[in-house]
C-alpha positions, 0 to 999 in steps of 0.5 A, a space after each residue: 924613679 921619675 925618669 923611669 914613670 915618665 920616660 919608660 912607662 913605669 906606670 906603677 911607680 905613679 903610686 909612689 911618686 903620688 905620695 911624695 908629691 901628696 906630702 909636698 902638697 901638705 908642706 905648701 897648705 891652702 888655709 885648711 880647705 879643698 885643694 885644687 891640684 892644676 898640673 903643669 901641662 906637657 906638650 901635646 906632642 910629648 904625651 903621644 910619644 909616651 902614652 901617658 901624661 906622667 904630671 897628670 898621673 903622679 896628680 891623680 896619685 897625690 890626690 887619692 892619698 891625700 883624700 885617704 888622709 882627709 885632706 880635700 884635694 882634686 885634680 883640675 887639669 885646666 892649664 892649657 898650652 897656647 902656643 908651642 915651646 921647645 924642649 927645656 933641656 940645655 936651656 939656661 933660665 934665661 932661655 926657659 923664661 923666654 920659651 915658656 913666656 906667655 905659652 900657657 892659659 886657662 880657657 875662659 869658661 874653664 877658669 870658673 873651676 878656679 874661684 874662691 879655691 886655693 890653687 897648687 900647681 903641681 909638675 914632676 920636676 923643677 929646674 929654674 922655677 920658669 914654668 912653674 911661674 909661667 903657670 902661675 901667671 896663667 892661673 891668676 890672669 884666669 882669677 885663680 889663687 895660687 897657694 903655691 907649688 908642689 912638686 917630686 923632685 928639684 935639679 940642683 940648679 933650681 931655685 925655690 918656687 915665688 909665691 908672689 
């Protein structure tokens, strides 16, 4: 289904891997406020291919189901890529943590939307866990609180994501 919404286009399966991601989201929790939703960014490049920008989606998604149940939540797409990355595939976690190393950033004015919020990144897919952190880096060097991560699916090589 993922590979299926992201790399084919099937954009009614957001609503559906929204819900998946909404009840991640719950797992994870912010201490019982409004939720900021941050997705993990793709490369520029990469959502030109597709047409589409598959993270943001399924985050617009896990939104909406998770304000039809009461839970405040929204979606602030404030991470941004400072410099290019190659393509994670076939990379071990060694090679992903050097790529994503220091790649992503909140611009200035744009990290005010983080303050005094809990923060839960949100990505499609984890591997090693490398972006994830690397985001979270992000956040915090912008002031922001990261409660935790959230995502649809994990490779089997994947660990679970460090709150710390």
């Amino acid at each position: 289904m993922l590979l299926a919404h992201k790399e084919r286009g099937a954009l009614r399966l957001a609503a559906p891997l929204g819900a998946v991601l909404a009840g991640a989201v719950r797992g994870v929790g912010g201490g019982g406020g409004p939720l900021l939703l941050v997705p993990v960014p793709s490369a520029r490049r990469a959502v030109a291919g597709r047409g589409h920008d598959p993270v943001r989606r399924i985050a617009l998604a896990a939104s909406g189901e998770l304000r039809r149940v009461g839970a405040g939540a929204r979606v602030v797409g404030v991470l941004r890529q400072r410099r290019a990355v190659v393509d994670q595939a076939g990379l071990d976690a060694r090679q992903r943590l050097a790529n994503v190393d220091g790649a992503l950033e909140v611009p200035g004015a744009v990290g005010r939307l983080l303050t005094g919020l809990p923060v839960v990144l949100v990505d499609d897919l984890v591997t090693t866990g490398a972006t994830l952190a690397e985001a979270a880096r992000a956040v915090r060097a912008a002031g922001g609180r990261v409660s935790g991560a959230a995502v649809v699916a994990a490779s089997r090589s994947s660990f679970l994501f460090n709150r710390s």
